[in-house]
VOGU-3710 file (C-alpha; in Angstrom, 3 decimals, decimal comma):
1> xxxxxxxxxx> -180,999/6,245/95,780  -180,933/3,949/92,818  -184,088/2,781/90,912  -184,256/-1,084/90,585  -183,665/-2,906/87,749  -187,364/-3,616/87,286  -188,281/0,111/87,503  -185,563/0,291/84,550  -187,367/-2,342/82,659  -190,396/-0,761/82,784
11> xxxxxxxxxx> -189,336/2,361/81,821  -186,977/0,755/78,758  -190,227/-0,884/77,364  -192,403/2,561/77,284  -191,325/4,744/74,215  -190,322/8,318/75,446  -193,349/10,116/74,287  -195,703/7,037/75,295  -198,881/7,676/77,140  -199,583/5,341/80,031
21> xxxxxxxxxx> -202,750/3,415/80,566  -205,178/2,242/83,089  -208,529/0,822/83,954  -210,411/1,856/87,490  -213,386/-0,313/87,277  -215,745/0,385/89,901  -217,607/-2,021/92,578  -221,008/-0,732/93,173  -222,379/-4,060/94,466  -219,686/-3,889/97,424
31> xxxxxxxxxx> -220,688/-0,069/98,307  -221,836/0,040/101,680  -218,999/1,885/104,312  -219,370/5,093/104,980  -216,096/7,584/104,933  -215,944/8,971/108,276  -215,974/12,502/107,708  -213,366/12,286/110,591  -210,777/10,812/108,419  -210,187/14,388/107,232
41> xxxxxxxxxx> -209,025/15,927/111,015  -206,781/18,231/111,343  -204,670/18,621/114,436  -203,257/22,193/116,270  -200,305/21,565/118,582  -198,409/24,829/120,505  -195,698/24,314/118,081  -193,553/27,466/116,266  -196,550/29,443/114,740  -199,256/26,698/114,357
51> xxxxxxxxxx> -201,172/28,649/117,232  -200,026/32,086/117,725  -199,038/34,108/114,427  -200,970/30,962/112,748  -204,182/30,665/114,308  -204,172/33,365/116,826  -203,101/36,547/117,107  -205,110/38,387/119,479  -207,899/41,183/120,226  -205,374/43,884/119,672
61> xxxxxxxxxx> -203,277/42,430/116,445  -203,449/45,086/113,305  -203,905/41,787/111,514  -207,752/41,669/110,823  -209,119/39,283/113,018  -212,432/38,070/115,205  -211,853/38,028/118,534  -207,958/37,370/117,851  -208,708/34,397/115,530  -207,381/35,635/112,160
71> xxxxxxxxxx> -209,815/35,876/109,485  -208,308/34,909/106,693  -207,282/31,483/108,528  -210,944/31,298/109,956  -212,378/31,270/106,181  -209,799/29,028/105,122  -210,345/26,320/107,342  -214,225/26,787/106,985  -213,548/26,168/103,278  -212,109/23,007/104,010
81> xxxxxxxxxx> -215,133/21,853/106,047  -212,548/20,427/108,886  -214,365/17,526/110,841  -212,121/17,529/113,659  -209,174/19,215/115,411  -206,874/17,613/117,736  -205,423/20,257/120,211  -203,380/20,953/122,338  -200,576/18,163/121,202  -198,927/16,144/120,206
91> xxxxxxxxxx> -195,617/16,212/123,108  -196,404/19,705/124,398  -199,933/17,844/125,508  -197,886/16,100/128,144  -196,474/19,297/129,525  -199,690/21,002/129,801  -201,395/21,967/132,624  -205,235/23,273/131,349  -205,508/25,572/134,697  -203,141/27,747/133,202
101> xxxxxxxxxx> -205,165/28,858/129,864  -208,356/30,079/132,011  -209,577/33,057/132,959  -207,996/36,713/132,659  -205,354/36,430/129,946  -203,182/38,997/132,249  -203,360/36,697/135,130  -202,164/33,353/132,967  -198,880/32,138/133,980  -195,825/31,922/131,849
111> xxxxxxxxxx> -193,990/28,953/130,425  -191,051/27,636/128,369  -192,038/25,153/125,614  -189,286/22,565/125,967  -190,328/20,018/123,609  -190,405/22,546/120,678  -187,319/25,370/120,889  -187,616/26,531/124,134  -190,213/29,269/123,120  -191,774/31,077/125,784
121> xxxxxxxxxx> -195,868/30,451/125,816  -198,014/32,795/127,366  -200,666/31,175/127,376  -203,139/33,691/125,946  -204,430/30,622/123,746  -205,983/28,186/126,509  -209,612/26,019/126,847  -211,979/28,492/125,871  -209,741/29,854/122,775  -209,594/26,507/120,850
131> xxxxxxxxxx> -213,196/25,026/121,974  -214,680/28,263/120,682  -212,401/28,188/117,288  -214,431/24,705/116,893  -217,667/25,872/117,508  -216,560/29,082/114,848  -216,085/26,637/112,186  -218,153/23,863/113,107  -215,772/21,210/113,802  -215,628/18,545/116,844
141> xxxxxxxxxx> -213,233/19,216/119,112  -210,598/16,139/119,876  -208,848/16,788/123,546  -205,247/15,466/124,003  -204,994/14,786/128,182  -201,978/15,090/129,877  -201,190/11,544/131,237  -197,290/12,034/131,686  -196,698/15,128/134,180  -200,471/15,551/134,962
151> xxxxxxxxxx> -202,937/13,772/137,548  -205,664/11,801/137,519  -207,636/14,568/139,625  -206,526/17,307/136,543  -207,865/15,458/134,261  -211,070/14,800/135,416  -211,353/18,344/136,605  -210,549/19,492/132,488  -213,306/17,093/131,634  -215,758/18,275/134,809
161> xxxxxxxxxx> -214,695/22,056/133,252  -215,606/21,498/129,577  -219,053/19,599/129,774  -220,539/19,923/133,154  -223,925/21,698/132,916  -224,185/23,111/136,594  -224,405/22,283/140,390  -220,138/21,405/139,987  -217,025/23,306/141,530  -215,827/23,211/137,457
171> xxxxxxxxxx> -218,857/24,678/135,904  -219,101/27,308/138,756  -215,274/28,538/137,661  -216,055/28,465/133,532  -219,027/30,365/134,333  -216,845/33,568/136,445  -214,282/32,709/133,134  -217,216/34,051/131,149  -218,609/30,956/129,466  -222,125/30,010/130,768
181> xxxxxxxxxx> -223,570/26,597/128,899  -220,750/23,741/128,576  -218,625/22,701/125,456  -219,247/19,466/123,208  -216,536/17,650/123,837  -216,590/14,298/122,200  -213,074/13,228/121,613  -210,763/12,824/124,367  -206,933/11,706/124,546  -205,770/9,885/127,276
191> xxxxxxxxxx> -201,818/10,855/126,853  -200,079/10,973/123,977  -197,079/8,985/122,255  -196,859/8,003/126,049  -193,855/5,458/124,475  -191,749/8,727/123,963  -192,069/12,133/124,921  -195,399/11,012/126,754  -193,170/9,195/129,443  -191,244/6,706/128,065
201> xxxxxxxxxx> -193,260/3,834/129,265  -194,035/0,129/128,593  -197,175/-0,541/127,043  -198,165/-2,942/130,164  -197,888/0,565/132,594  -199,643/2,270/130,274  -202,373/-0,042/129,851  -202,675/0,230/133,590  -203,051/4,243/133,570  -205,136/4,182/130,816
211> xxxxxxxxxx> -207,221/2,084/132,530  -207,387/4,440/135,913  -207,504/7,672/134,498  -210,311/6,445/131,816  -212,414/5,656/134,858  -212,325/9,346/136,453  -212,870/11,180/133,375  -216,591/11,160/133,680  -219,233/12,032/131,281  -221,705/14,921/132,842
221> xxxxxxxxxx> -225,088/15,984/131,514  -225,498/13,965/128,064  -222,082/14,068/126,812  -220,550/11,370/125,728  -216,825/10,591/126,140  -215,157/8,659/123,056  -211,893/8,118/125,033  -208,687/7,428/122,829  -205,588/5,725/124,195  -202,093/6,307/123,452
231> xxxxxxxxxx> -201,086/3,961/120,558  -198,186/3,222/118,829  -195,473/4,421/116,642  -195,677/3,038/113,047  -194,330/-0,258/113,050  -194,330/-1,379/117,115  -197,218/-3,691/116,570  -196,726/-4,993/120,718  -197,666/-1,844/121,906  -201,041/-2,542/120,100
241> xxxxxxxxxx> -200,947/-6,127/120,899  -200,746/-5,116/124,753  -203,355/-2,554/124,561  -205,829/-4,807/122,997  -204,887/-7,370/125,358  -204,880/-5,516/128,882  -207,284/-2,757/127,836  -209,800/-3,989/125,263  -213,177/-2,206/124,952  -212,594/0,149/127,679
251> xxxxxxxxxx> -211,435/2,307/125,280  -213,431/3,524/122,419  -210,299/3,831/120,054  -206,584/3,585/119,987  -204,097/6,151/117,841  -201,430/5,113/115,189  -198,601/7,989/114,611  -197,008/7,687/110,945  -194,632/9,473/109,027  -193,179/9,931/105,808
261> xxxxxxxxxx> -189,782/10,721/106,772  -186,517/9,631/105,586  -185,329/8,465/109,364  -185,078/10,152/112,994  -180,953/10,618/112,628  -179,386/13,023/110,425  -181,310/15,109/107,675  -184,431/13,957/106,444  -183,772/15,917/103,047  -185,079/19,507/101,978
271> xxxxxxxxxx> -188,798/19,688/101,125  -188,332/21,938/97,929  -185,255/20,232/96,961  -184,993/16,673/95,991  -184,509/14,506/92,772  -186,700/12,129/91,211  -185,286/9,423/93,005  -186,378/10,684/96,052  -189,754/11,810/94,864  -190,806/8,623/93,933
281> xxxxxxxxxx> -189,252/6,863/97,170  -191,493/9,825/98,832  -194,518/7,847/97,611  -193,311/4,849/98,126  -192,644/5,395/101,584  -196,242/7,056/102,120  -197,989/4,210/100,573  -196,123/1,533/103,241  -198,816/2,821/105,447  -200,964/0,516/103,999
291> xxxxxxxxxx> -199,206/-2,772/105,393  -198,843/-1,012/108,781  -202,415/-0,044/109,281  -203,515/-3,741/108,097  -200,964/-5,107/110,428  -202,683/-3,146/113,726  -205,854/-3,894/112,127  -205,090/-7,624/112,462  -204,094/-7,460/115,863  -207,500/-5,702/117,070
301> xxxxxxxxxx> -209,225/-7,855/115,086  -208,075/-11,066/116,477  -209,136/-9,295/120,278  -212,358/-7,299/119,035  -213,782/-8,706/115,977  -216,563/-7,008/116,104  -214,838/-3,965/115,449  -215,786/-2,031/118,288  -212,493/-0,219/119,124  -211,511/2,457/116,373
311> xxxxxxxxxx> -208,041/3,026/114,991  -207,390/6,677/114,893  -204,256/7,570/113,321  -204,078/11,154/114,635  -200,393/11,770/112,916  -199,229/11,395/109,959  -197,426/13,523/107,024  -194,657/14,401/105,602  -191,491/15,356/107,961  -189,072/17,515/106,122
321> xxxxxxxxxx> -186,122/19,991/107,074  -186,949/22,971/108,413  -186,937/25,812/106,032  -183,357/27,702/106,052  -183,413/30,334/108,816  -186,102/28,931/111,023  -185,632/27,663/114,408  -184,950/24,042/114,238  -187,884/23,459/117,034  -190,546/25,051/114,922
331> xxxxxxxxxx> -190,641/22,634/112,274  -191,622/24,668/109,386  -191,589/23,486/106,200  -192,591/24,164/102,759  -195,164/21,938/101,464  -194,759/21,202/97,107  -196,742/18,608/94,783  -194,875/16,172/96,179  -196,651/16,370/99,652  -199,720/16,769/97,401
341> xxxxxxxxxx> -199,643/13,195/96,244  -198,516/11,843/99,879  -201,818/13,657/101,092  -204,062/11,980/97,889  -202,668/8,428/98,299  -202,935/8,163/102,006  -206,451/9,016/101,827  -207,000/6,781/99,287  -205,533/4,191/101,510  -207,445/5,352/104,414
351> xxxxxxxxxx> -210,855/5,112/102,384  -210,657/1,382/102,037  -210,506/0,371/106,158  -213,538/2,700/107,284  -214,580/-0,021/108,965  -212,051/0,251/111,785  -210,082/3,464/110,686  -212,641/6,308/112,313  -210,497/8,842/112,612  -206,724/10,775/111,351
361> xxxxxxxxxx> -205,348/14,269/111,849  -202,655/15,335/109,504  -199,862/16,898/111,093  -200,690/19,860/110,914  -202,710/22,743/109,846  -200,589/25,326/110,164  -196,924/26,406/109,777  -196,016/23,023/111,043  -194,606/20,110/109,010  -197,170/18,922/106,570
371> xxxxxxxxxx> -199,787/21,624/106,977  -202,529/23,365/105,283  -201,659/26,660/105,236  -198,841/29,134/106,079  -198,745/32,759/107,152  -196,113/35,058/107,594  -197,101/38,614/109,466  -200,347/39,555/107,521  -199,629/37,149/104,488  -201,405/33,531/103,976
381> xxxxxxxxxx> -200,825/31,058/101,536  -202,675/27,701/100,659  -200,376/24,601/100,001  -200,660/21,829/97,596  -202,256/19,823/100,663  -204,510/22,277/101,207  -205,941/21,988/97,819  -205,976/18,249/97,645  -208,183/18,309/101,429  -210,491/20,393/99,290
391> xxxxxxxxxx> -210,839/18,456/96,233  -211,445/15,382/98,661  -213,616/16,622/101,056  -216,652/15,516/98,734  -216,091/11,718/99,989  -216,339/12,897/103,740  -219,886/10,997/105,076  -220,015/9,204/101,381  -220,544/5,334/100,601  -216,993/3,974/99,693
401> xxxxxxxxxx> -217,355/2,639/96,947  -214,482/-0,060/96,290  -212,465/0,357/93,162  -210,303/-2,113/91,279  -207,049/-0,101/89,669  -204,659/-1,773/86,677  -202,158/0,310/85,938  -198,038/0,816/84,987  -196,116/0,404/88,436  -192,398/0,956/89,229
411> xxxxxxxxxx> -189,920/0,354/91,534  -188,654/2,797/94,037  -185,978/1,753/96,193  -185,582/-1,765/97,009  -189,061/-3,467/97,402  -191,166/0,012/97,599  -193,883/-0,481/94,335  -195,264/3,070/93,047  -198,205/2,480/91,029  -197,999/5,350/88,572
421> xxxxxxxxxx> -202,184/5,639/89,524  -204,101/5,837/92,389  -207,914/5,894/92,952  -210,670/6,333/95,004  -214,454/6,708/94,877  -217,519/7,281/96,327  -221,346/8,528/96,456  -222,655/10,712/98,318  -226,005/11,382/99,980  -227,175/12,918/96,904
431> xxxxxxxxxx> -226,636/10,059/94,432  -223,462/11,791/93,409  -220,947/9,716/92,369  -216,999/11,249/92,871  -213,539/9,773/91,834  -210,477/11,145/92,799  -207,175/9,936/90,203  -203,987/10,513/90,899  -201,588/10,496/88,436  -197,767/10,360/90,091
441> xxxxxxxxxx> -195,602/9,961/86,727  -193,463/12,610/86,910  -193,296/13,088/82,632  -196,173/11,047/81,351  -200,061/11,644/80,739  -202,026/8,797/81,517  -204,945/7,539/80,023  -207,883/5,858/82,336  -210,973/4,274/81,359  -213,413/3,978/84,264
451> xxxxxxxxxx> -215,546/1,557/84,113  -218,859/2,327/85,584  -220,268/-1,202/86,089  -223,927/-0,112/86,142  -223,780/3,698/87,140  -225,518/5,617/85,072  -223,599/9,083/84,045  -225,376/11,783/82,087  -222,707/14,529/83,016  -219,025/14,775/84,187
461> xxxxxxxxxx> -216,699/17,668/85,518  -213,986/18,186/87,381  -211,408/19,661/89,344  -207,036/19,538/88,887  -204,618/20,481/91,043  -201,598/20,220/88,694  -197,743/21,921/88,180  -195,141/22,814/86,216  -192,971/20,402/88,592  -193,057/18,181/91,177
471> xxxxxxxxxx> -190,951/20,850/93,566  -193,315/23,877/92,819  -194,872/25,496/96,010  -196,581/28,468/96,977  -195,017/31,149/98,356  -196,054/34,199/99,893  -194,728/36,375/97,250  -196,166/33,893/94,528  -199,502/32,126/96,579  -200,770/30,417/93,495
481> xxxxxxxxxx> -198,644/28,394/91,939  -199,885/25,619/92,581  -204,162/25,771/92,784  -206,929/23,861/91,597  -208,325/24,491/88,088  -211,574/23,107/86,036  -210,540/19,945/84,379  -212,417/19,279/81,481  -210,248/15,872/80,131  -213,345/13,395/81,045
491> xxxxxxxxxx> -215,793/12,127/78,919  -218,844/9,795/79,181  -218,859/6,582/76,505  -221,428/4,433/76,857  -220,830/2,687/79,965  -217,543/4,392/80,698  -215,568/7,108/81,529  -212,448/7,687/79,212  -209,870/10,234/81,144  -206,720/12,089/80,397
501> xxxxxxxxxx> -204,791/12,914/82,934  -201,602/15,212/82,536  -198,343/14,489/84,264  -198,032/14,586/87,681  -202,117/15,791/88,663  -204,515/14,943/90,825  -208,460/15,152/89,268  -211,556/14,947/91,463  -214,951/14,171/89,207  -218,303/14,596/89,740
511> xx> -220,499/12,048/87,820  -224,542/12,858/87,943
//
């Protein structure tokens, strides 16, 4: 790919060793949504080694582990203070019968994953594995149904199963599978991608099925259903359109899948390899979310102004090659700084429509495409994602507080605009103030002046996640590469912040 002539231009008027500059000022007058802690979800599909080998690895594994959860995962994730995981898919949802992950582990039948490389699944990770995983590290649990080779009646009976207290057939058979009081289940998928590999169906059919199965999945003994349908892909704003139409407020929210990926035919490029070109398209490509989600929004706005059906983009990420060696169905992938800044400006982007965006689940926490860690045997590494989830997870439950950014911008393929800084704030319960910058010029500092508008600042730190180059990664031989650092380049003036940020880094402050 080919830079633009007005990416040249700006580039020909900057002086080689020039710094860049910007100005965030800050709208405190404006802050009043709240950042959905739920913005930050994760999501666990039976893909390659995102649940056993990744998550699980069971009673007997020499890999040290509670209860065949892994520990070193299990204190990784708590780190990260996930909100939300989205489980079982993603396509292998559709597949999945729920009777078949219950009781004895030696009496669980045996099946071939066909969406994902025809790996055999045992089944040894079922209901009780993942709902107790969320109550381990204190995170909702978000139930993808099978709508396209399930029934109504299984459904209902998953639902009856999870959260009925007693007196039912379902809570009689999870008590004899060893679990006596029901699970919180708030979040609940009705299908998924049911366009695709959910059943290939119109969004007027699906409207319809939504509309039936919604109806028998019952809530039992105070809990409350928030019931999720099948959305679209990206840019099919009819499927949307329909849903709102034929469906409306009988469902509490509908999902949005997006990806950063070069295109579904052919290679979508290495995810260690790539040139600047095709870094900066990377962004640019990541930050087109914006448009889409404000183009959905519109559409459910026009049919529920009052806002009361959320958007949930449940995937999104980068979508890479898979690594050299690895089966083609197990989409694993490296994850560099590159998918550092994807992760930092999506949020960013995702701060600013709280109002109807309630809920997203990177895809996906582990050993699969854009995740948050990867482990090999006994060895675990954090990614460059992981880090930046951490940095941000100060603005989960926070006041958004809207930001105005001027900055240097370029051109990366065609009409795709990079602006060379991205930022976000917000305050939390506290009276903490936090702004995350992200500086995405691959060979320039940058120098930001914040202004505060008001806020009074008495003290400022902060945290970097930085590297050497935008194609460094962590590997298991060399896990910390890339890792967060204290980041002492802030300082207060008066009524402002004045900033330097180094090449190609991300910075999360805390202003008191």
């Amino acid at each position: 790919m080919k830079k633009t002539l007005l990416s040249f231009a700006l580039l020909a008027a900057m002086p080689a060793a020039a710094q860049l500059k910007a100005t965030v000022t800050l709208d405190n007058e404006n802050a009043k949504q709240i950042i959905n802690k739920e913005i930050y979800g994760q999501f666990a599909e039976h893909l390659g080694s995102c649940i056993y080998g990744g998550i699980w690895v069971g009673e007997e594994s020499s890999i040290p582990n509670t209860n065949g959860y892994r520990n070193d995962v299990l204190n990784a994730l708590k780190e990260l203070k996930v909100p939300v995981m989205r489980w079982p898919g993603g396509c292998f949802a559709d597949e999945y019968h729920w009777t078949d992950g219950i009781g004895p582990k030696e009496n669980r039948p045996v099946m071939v994953n066909n969406n994902w490389g025809g790996t055999v699944e045992d089944n040894s990770f079922g209901t009780h594995e993942f709902l107790n995983l969320c109550e381990m590290i204190g995170c909702e649990p978000y139930i993808s149904g099978n709508v396209g080779s399930g029934t109504v009646e299984e459904l209902a009976k998953w639902v009856e199963y999870m959260t009925s207290e007693s007196g039912s057939p379902m809570a009689k058979l999870r008590k004899e599978n060893g679990r006596e009081k029901p699970w919180h289940v708030k979040y609940l998928g009705v299908g998924n991608e049911s366009w695709g590999c959910g059943g290939s169906m119109r969004p007027e059919y699906y409207s319809d099925l939504f509309r039936r199965y919604s109806t028998y999945c019952r809530e039992y003994d105070g809990n409350k259903l928030y019931k999720i349908a099948s959305g679209a892909s990206d840019y099919d704003y009819d499927w949307t359109e329909t849903l709102m139409k034929q469906v409306g407020n009988r469902m509490n929210g509908v999902s949005l899948h997006y990806y950063t990926v070069k295109g579904w035919d052919g290679s979508k490029g290495s995810a260690t390899k790539f040139t600047n070109d095709e870094y900066y398209w990377t962004l640019g490509k990541a930050l087109e979310i914006e448009p889409v989600v404000k183009k959905h929004i519109a559409i459910m706005d026009k049919y529920d102004p009052e806002k009361q059906v959320g958007l949930l983009v449940d995937e999104w990420g980068t979508w890479w090659d898979v690594e050299p060696g690895t089966n083609p169905g197990h989409l694993f992938q490296q994850n560099t700084m590159r998918d550092a800044f994807v992760a930092s400006l999506t949020l960013d982007i995702f701060h600013k429509y709280t109002d109807r965006i309630k809920m997203t689940n990177i895809a996906q926490v582990i050993n699969v495409l854009q995740s948050m860690i990867l482990t090999k045997g006994d060895k675990m590494t954090l990614t460059p994602t992981y880090h930046v989830f951490k940095m941000y997870n100060v603005h989960q439950d926070a006041t958004y507080i809207p930001t105005k950014v001027t900055c240097d911008k370029m051109a990366a393929d065609g009409d795709r605009i990079v602006p060379y800084l991205s930022a976000t704030a917000s305050k939390d319960a506290q009276g903490i103030t936090h702004i995350s910058l992200s500086n995405t010029s691959l060979d320039k500092s940058e120098e930001v002046t914040v202004n505060l508008n008001g806020l009074k600042a008495k003290s400022v730190n902060g945290t970097i996640l930085t590297a050497g180059c935008a194609d460094d990664f962590n590997s298991f031989e060399n896990p910390n590469l890339v890792t967060t650092k204290e980041f002492k380049g802030a300082k207060i003036t008066k009524d402002v912040l004045i900033i330097t940020l180094p090449k190609m880094s991300i910075v999360t402050l805390e202003i008191k």
